[in-house]
N, C-alpha and C positions, 0 to 999 in steps of 0.2 A: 734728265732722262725722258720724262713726260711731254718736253718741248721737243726735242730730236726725233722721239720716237710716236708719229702721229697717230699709228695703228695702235702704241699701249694708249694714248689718250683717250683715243675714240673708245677702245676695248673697253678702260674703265668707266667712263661715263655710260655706257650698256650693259658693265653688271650691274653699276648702283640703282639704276634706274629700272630694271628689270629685277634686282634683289628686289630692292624699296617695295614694285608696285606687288611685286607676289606674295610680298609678305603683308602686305597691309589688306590684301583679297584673305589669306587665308588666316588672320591674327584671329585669337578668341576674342569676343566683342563679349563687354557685361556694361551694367552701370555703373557698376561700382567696384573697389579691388576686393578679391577676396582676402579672408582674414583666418589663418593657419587658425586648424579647430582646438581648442587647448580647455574648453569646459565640455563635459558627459554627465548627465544625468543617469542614475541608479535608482529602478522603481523596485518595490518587493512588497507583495501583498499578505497581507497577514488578515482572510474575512472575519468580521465579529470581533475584531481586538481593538479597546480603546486608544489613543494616542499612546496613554502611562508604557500600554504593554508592550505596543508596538516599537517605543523609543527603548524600553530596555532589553527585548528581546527579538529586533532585527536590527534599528540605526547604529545604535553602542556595537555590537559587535563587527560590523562592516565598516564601522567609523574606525574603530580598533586595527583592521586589516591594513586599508588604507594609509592608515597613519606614517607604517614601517616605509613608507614610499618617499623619499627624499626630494623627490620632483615634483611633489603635489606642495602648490602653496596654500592653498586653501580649500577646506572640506565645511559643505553647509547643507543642513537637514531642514526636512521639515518633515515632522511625525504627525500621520494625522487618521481618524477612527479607522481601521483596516489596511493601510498605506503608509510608506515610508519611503520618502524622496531623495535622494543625496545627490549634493550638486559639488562638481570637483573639480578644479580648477590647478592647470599647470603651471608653472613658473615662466615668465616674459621671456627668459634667456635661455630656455630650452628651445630648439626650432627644428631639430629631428625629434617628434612627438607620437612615431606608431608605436615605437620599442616601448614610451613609459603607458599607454592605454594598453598593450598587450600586456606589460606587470599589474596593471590594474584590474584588465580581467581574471589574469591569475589570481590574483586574492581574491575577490571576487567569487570563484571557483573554491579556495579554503573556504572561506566563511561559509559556505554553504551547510555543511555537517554543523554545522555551530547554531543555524537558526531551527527553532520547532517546524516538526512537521506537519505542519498545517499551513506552513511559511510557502510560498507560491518563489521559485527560483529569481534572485536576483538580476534582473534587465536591467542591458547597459544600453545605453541608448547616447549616440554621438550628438554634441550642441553643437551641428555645422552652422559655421557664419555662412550662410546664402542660401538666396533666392530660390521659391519654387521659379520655373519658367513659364509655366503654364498653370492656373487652375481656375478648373471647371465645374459648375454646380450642376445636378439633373435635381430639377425640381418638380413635384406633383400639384399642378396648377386646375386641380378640378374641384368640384365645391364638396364634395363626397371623403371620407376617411382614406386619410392616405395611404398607400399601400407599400411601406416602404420596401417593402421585399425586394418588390420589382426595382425599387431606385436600387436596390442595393447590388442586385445579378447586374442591372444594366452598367451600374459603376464600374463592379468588376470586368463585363467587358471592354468598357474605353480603357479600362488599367491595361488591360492585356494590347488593344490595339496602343497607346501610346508607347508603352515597353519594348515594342517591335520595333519602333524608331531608330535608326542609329543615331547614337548621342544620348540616350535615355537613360541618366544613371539609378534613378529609382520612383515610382509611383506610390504615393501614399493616399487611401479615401478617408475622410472625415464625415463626421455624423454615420457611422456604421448602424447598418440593424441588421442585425445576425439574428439567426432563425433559430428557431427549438421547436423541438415537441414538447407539448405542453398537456402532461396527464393533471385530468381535474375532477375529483373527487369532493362529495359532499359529506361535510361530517358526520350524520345519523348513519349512513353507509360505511364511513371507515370505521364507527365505533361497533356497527353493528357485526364484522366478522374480528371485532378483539383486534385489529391492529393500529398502530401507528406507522406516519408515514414513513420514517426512518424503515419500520420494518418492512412496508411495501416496495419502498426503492429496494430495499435488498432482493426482494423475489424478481423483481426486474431485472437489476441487473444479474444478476444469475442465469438468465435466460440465454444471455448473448457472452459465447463462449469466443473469446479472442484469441486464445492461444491454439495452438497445436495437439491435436492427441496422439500425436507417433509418427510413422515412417512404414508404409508399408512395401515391403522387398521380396521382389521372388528373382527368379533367375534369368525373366525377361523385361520387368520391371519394377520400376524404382519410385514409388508415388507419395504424396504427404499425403498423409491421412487427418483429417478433420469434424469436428460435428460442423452439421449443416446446418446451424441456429442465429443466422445474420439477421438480424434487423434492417432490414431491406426496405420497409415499408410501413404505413399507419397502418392498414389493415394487419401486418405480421407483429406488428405490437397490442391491436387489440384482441392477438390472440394469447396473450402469452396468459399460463395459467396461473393463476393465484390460489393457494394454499391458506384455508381460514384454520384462523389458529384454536390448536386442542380436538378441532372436530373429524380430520382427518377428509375431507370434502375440499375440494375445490371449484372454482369458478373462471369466467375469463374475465381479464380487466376491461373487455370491451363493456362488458355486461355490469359493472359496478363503477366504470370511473369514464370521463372524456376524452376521448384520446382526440388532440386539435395540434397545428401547426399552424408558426406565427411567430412574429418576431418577438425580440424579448423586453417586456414591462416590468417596471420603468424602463425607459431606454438609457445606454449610457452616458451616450451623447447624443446631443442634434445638431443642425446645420440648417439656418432659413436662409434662402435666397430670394430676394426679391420678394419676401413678405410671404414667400411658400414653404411647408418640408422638403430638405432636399439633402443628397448626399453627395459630399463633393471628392473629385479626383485634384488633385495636386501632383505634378509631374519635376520632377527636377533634372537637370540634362549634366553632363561630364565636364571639365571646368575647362578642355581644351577644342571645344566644339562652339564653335560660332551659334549664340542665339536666336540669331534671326536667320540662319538657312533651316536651324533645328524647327522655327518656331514655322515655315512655310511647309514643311511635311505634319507638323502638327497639323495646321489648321485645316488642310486636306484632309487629313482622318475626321476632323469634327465634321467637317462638312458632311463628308458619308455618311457617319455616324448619325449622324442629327436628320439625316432623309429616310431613316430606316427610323425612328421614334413616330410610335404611335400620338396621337391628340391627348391633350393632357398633359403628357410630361415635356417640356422646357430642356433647353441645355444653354446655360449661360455663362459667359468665359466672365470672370472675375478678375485676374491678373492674366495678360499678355506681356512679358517680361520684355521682350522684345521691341515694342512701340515705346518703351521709356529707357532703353539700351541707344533705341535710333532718334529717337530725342535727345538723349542725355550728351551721344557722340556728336551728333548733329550740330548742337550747338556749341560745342568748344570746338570742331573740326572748323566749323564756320568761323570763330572768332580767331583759329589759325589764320586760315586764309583770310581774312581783313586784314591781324595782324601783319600775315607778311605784304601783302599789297600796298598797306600803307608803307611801311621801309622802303619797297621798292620806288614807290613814288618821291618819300625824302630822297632817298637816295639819288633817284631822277635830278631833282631838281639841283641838289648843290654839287651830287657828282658830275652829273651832263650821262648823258645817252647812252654810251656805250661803256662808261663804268657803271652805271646803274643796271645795263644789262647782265653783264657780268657780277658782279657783288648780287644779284638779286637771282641770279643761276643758283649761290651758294645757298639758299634758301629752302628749295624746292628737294635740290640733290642732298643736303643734309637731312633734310625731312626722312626718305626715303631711306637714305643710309644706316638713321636711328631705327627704321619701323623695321628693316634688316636685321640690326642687333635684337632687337624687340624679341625677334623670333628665334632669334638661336638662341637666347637666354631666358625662354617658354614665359616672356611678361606678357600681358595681357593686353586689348586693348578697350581704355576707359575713362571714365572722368579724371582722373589723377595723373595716370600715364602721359596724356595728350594736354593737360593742361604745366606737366614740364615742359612742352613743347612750347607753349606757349609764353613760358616764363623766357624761356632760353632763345627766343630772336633777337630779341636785342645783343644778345650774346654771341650768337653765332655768326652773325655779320661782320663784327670789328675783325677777325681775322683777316676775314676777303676785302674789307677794305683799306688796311695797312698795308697788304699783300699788294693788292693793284694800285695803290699810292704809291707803295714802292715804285713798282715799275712802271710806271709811265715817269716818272720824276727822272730814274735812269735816261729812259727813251729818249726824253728830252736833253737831258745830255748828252747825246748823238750816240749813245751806246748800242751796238746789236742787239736787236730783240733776242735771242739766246742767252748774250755775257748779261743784259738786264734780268733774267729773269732765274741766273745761277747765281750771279752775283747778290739780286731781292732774297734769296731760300738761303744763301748763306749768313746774310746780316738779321734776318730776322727767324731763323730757327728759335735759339736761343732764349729771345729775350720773346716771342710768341709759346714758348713752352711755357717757360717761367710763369706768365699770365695767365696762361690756361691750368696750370697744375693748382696755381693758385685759388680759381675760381671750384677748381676739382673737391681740393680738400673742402672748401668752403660748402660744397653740396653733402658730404663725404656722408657730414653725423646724419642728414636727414635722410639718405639712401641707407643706412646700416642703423637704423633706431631698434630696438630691440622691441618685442610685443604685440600687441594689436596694434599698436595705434604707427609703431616702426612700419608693420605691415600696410596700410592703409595708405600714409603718407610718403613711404619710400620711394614708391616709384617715380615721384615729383623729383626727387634728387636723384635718380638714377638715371632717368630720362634726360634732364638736365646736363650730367656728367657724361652720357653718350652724346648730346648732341655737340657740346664744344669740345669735344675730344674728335668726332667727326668733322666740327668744323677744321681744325685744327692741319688733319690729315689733307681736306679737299683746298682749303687754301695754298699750303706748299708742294701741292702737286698741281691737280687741276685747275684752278683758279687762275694761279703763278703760268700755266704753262696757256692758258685762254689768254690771255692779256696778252704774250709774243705772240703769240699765233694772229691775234686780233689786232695787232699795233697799227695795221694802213691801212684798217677798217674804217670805216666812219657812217654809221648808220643814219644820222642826225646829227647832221653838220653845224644847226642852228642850237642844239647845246651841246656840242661838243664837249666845253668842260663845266659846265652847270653856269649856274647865277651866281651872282658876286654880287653880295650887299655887302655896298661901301661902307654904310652907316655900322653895321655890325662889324666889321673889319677892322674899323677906327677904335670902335670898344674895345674890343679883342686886344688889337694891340697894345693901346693903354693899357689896360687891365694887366697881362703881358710886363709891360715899362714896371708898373707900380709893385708889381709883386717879384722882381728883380731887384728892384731900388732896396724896398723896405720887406724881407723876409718874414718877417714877426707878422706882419699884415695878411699877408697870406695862411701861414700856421692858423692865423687868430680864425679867421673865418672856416677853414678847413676843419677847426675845433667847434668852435660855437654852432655850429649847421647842426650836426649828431647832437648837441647836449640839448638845443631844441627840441628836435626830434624825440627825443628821448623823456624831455619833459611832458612835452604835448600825448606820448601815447600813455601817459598815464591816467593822464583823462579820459581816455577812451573807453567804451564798454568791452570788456575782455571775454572772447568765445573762443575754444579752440578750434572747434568743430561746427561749425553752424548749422541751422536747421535744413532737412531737405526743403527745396521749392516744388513739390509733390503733389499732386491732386488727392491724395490723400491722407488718413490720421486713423489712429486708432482708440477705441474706447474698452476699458476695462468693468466688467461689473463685478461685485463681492457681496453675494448677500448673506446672511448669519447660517453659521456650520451647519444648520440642521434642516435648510431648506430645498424641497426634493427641486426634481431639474422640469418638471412640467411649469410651478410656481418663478420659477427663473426664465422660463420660456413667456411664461405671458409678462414679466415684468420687459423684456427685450424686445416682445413688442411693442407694449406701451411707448423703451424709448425710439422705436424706431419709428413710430408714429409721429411723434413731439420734432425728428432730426428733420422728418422730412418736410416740415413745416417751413425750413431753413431757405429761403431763397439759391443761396451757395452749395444743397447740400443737393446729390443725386439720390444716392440710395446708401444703407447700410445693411450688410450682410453677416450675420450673427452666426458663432457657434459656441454652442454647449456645454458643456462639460469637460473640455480639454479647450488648451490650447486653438487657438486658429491656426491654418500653416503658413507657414514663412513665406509673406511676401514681401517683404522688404529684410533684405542680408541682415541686419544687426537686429530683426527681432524676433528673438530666440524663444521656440516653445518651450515652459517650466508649468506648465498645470495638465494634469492628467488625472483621471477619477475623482472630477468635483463640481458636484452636481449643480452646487449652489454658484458655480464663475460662469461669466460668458466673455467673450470677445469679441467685436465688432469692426470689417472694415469701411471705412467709411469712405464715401467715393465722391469728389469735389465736382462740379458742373466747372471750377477754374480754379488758377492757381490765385487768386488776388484774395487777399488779406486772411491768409490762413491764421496766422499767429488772435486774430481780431476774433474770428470766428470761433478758435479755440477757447479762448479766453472767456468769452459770452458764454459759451455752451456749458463751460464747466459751470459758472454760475446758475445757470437755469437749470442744470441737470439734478444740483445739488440741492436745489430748493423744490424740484417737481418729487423727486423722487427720493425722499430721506431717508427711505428704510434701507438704502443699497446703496455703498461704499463705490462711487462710479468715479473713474481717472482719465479725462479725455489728453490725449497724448499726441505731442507733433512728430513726427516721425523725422530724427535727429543722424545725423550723420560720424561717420567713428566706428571704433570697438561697440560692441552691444555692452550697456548698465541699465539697473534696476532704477536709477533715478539720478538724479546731479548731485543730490546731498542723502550720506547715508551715513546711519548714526547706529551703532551697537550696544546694548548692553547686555551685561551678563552676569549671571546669578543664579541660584541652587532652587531660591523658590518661583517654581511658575505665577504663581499668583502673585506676587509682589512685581514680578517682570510685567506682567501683566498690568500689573496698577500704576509701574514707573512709565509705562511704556503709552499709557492713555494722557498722564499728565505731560509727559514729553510733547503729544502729539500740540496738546491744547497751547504749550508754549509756544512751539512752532510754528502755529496757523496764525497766530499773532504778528509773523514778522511778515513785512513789507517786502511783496513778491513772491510769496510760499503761496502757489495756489492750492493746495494738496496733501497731505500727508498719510499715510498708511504703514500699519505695524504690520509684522509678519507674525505673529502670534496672534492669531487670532480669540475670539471670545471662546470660552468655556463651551463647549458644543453640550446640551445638556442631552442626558438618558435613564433610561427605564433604570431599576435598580428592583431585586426579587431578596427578601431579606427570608431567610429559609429558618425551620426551626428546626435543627439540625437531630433533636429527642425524636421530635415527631415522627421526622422522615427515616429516623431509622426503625422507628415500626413500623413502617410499610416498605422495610427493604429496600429503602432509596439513601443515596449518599447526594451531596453538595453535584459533584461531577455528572452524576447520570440524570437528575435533574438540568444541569447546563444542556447534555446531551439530547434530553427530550424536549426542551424548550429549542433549541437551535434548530431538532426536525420539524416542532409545529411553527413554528415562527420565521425561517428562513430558508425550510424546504432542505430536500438533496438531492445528490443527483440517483434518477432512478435507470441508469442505464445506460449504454456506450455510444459510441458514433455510428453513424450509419455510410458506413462504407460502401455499397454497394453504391447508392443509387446517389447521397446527399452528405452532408459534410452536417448534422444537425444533434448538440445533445438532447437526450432525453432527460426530464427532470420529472420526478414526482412532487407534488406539493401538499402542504397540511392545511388544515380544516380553518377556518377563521368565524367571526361570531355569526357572518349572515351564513354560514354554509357553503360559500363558495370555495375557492381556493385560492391562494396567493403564494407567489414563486416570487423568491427576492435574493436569490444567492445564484448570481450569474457566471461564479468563479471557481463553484463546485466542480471536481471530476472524477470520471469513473473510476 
């Protein structure tokens, strides 16, 4: 039909080639595949509660919830002074996975009534496998006290401008400084009108009336009625009156306490850039929008952006996801095209000219054909996807050339170009499905693997299975039908039918004789080839997943539970000082107290409210001898810097894990876990190749303890409780009052006396 009818040949060779190129313009481009999100973290804040309390009065009962869920294969905590962590993990062979997160937030949703009220609601928070595509630092680069305010307003404008993007699926800042009012009171003053702070925040907040006072209705209108007592302003707070207690007298809090604005100390996290404070923007984009058209309107925004920043503040792009998307493609698209050119060259050579041209057609048109299915089957395109491509030439060729061996062999038996090329599709249907189907199943388990790691690697078999399944098709049509069409062609007369080496010929045919004669001879080597094989790869060093060739790596720091995040900030400097030393190293860019964000797909943020971690990315001047570099640094890290548990890390390719070897135990007593879990470490660092080790239990975080004598306090009309009660107001402050709606998004906090008179606010989770 394809040979008769020359308008359906032409016709199909200009959808494939017109599907192919449209779909390879408009494929999504990433680096890497994504990987269905199947772990969520659950944060829930319980302020002022030791680990003890928070593991039996938030983790146990959400653990408990959880449990009822059949889908979940694994649930993992970590309880820790005011915070409880839970990490939750779905089963490999689930792969529609919104229905079991939406049963998880439902429980979620129970447990709720079940934890203390003091219990801050439980956040779910998704572990997506991928990439921010963009992230950006504004750093304050003057020698003067930083002012993070401003970094903080300017972040949240590039949030807003990059969110306008199309493709933009969500904006996250890191190193946040959020603002407060901060009333500050000195202790002779607070004791001298009889109160405490607790009871000062009360007179504050009382001031500012949130709700409704009625509806007022007549017969022409219809109005809400309200008190006019917003906190609008620091001048309208340093009016508010304060009532001294017993005497019946009041004052203004201007006039007994400081009413100041300013971010909030300690901070919860930070974020250095480039050896500055700074607050970073993290942009992530929709996973069927091309990164690098996304990533050309991004950088148009920075550029604006960045003309309108005053002297002092910096904006420095840290991850451009995009230039290692067009690296990443770049380089396997490139060793496509070698690959195919080289074939077509074999090809040249022992088919002769114009079967080389032909068989080497099927190349190009296949290519196109797959990047076609690609798109109607929303695959992506990436290192995985395009490197089946690359496996599958050698594969997709033998069809076109059994096809036009066919028929020219016909030809030459004086057959019509037509009957050769009905006659070619009807002897080799058959026994070219058979081949292919065969090769099909053989890809089948790697395309259909169940899990991350099915996800990651499938498309290598799925792309593979489109393209000789495409071969398949364009051989018994187009191929079959170029060859009649082409039969009194002759482009290149002078290899007509390629080179003929006599010497190989002669082997060939022996070889041929020999394994005719004596069968067993043949089997025998057909046998022996694979059990070599098979022996030899046991020798080999066994990786599944090999390391990224990345210009960058990242470092971990842990130092002991009770140390604040300023103490953790000058230790990050120090190593960023030490890194920079490194001939190989550019810079490294730290943050604080959480997590860093996700620039590389498998490494998933699990630290949040902890003052004493940092995270660091580390940025390579080249890719040459990362694993060398790695290896040194952890040595020298570990020896410069002993007070702090530091993990320099290659950035690994795969499903995201917490480490290659991971070891559990389990038991009733913390402290004995504790004790089995140090001498584990110490066996471990003894074996040859462990560079590393670290427990998740950490050390005993130590704290105050107030041993009350409970006779005493109840002659002076105190209980156990209202002592907790007044210790938590002078020691961790509360809050003295609402948001400011009108003008500013800022709370108000009152704080207590401490021993130099000052004041100190340290409960940043307090609300009205």
């Amino acid at each position: 039909m394809f040979y008769r009818n020359r308008q359906l040949l032409l016709l199909t060779l200009l959808l494939v080639i017109t599907w192919g190129l449209s779909s390879l313009l408009t494929l999504p481009r990433l680096e890497d595949p994504e990987i269905v999100q199947r772990n969520s973290t659950i944060t829930t804040f319980l302020p002022g509660a030791s680990p003890d309390r928070v593991e039996a009065l938030i983790t146990e009962k959400i653990e408990t919830e959880l449990q009822e869920l059949e889908e979940i294969s694994a649930i993992t905590s970590t309880s820790s002074s005011g915070i409880s962590v839970i990490n939750v993990e779905i089963k490999d062979e689930i792969r529609d996975i919104e229905p079991v997160w939406s049963k998880v937030r439902s429980k979620l949703d129970d447990a709720v009534p079940l934890l203390p009220p003091d219990a801050s609601a439980p956040e779910y928070r998704d572990a997506k496998v991928s990439a921010n595509a963009l992230i950006v630092g504004l750093s304050w680069t003057l020698d003067d006290r930083p002012n993070l305010a401003i970094l903080q307003r300017l972040a949240e404008d590039l949030s807003d401008r990059l969110r306008a993007i199309p493709g933009t699926d969500s904006v996250e800042t890191f190193g946040d400084a959020p603002e407060e009012i901060r009333i500050e009171i000195a202790a002779p003053d607070l004791a001298r009108l009889r109160l405490d702070a607790a009871q000062l925040a009360a007179q504050i907040r009382a001031s500012d009336a949130k709700v409704s006072a009625g509806q007022f209705r007549s017969e022409t209108n219809e109005l809400l009625f309200e008190l006019d007592s917003e906190l609008d302003s620091i001048e309208r707070i340093r009016q508010i009156p304060i009532q001294v207690a017993g005497d019946g007298y009041s004052t203004r809090l201007g006039d007994i306490a400081n009413v100041v604005k300013g971010t909030i100390e300690p901070a919860l996290e930070l974020a250095i850039v480039d050896g500055f404070p700074a607050v970073v923007v993290a942009a992530r984009i929709e996973s069927a929008i091309r990164v690098d058209q996304w990533a050309t309107f991004a950088n148009q925004e920075l550029e604006r952006f960045q003309a309108e920043l005053s002297d002092g503040i910096a904006l420095s792009v840290i991850l451009d996801q995009s230039q290692y998307v067009e690296q990443r493609l770049n380089g396997v698209l490139g060793n496509l095209i070698l690959s195919s050119l080289l074939v077509v060259a074999v090809s040249f050579v022992i088919l002769g000219g114009k079967s080389s041209l032909i068989v080497g057609s099927a190349l190009p048109l296949t290519t196109l054909m797959v990047f076609g299915c690609m798109k109607a089957l929303n695959v992506q395109l990436h290192q995985m996807s395009v490197t089946g491509l690359i496996i599958a030439i050698g594969l997709l060729i033998d069809n076109a050339i059994v096809v036009v061996d066919e028929v020219q062999i016909r030809l030459r038996q004086g057959l019509h170009p037509e009957q050769a090329v009905n006659d070619t599709v009807k002897h080799l249907l058959v026994p070219l499905l058979a081949s292919t189907l065969t090769t099909v199943f053989a890809f089948l388990p790697i395309a259909i693997s169940p899990g991350g790691t099915g996800e990651f690697i499938g498309t290598i078999g799925l792309t593979v299975i489109l393209a000789i399944l495409s071969s398949l098709f364009l051989s018994l049509t187009v191929i079959a039908a170029l060859v009649g069409r082409l039969a009194q062609w002759e482009p290149l007369p002078v290899l007509q039918h390629g080179v003929r080496w006599r010497v190989l010929e002669r082997i060939y045919d022996r070889s041929l004789e020999m394994v005719f004669r004596r069968p067993w001879f043949g089997v025998a080597i057909a046998v022996i080839l694979p059990i070599l094989g098979f022996t030899q790869a046991s020798q080999l060093e066994q990786q599944f997943f090999p390391p990224t060739n990345r210009d960058q790596f990242q470092i971990e720091v842990e130092l002991p539970g009770q140390t604040p995040i300023n103490r953790t900030r000058e230790l990050a400097v120090r190593i960023r000082d030490t890194l920079r030393q490194q001939d190989n190293i550019n810079d490294v860019q730290w943050f604080l107290g959480k997590s860093a964000p996700t620039f590389y797909y498998n490494v998933i943020p699990t630290r949040e409210n902890a003052p004493n971690y940092a995270q660091g990315i580390v940025q390579l001047t080249s890719t040459r001898m990362i694993p060398e570099t790695i290896r040194s640094l952890q040595t020298e890290l570990d020896t410069t810097f002993p007070e702090a548990q530091i993990l320099v890390r290659q950035l690994e390719q795969g499903p995201p894990f917490d480490a290659p070897i991971e070891l559990r135990l389990y038991g009733a007593d913390i402290a004995e876990l504790r004790q089995l879990s140090d001498q584990l470490r110490v066996e471990l660092s003894q074996i040859a190749g462990v560079t590393h080790t670290r427990s998740a239990l950490n050390e005993a975080r130590p704290k105050l303890a107030l041993a009350v004598d409970e006779i005493q306090a109840r002659r002076v009309q105190l209980d156990n409780q209202a002592i907790g009660r007044q210790l938590d107001a002078a020691l961790d402050g509360t809050t003295g009052g609402s948001l400011l709606e009108a003008t500013e998004d800022l709370p108000v906090r009152c704080a207590s006396p401490t021993n130099n008179g000052a004041i100190s606010i340290i409960s940043p989770r307090s609300t009205c």
